[in-house]
C-alpha positions in Angstrom: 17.9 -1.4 10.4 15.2 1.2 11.3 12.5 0.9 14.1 10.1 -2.1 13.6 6.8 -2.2 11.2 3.4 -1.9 12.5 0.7 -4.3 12.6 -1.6 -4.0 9.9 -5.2 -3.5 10.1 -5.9 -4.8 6.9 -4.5 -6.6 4.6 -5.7 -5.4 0.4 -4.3 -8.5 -1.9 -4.3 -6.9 -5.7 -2.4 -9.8 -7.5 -3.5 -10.0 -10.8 -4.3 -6.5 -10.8 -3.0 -3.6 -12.7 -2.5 0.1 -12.9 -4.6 2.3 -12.5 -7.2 -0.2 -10.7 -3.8 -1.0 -7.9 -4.2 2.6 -7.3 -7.9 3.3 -6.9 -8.3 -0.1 -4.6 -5.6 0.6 -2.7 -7.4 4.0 -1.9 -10.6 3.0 -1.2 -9.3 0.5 1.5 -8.0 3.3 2.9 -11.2 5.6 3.0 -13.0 2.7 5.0 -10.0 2.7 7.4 -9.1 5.0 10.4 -6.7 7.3 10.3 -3.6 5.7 12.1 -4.4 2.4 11.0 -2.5 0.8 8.8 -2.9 -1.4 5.3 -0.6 -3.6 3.4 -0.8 -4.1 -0.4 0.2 -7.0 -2.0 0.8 -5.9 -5.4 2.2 -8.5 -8.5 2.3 -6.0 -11.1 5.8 -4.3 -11.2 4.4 -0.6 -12.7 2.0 -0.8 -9.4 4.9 -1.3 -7.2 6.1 2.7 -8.4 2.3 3.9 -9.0 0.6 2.8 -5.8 3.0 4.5 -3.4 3.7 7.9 -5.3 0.1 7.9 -5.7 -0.7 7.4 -1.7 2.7 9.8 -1.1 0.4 12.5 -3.1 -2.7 11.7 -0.8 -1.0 12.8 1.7 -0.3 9.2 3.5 2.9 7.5 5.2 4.5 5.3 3.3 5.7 3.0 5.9 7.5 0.5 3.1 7.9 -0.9 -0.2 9.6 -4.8 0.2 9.8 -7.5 -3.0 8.3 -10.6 -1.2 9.5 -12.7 -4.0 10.9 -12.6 -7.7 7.3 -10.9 -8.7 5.6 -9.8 -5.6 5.6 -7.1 -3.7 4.4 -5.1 -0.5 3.4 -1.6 0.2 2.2 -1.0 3.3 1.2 2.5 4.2 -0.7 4.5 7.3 -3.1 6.8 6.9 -2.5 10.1 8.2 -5.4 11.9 7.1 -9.2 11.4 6.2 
């Protein structure tokens, strides 16, 4: 078991949202944010669960994790490391 999470700053819920609009929301939380803080997704839309962190991966942020909450949700939660 690695070290323990951060809190989260914010939390972004995108159930009932899809890909690309997963992606774009998620990154635009991040843009208000400061860089160290952190955000968790709540995402619902299985594609999302692979899009939204390889897209924040190729932003340059931490991806922190990537959990199933249940049968058909899921958390990302990232820190931003750069503006």
């Amino acid at each position: 078991m690695g070290p323990p999470l951060p809190a989260t700053d914010r939390t972004l819920d995108l159930r009932g949202e899809v890909c690309p609009y997963t992606l774009l929301k998620s990154k635009l939380a991040l843009e208000e944010m400061a860089v160290g803080q952190v955000l968790e997704v709540i995402l619902d839309h299985r594609p999302a669960v692979e899009d939204v962190p390889k897209g924040l991966r190729y932003e340059g942020q931490v991806v922190l994790l990537v959990e199933a909450t249940s049968a058909l949700e899921w958390k990302v939660v990232v820190r931003k490391v750069h503006a």
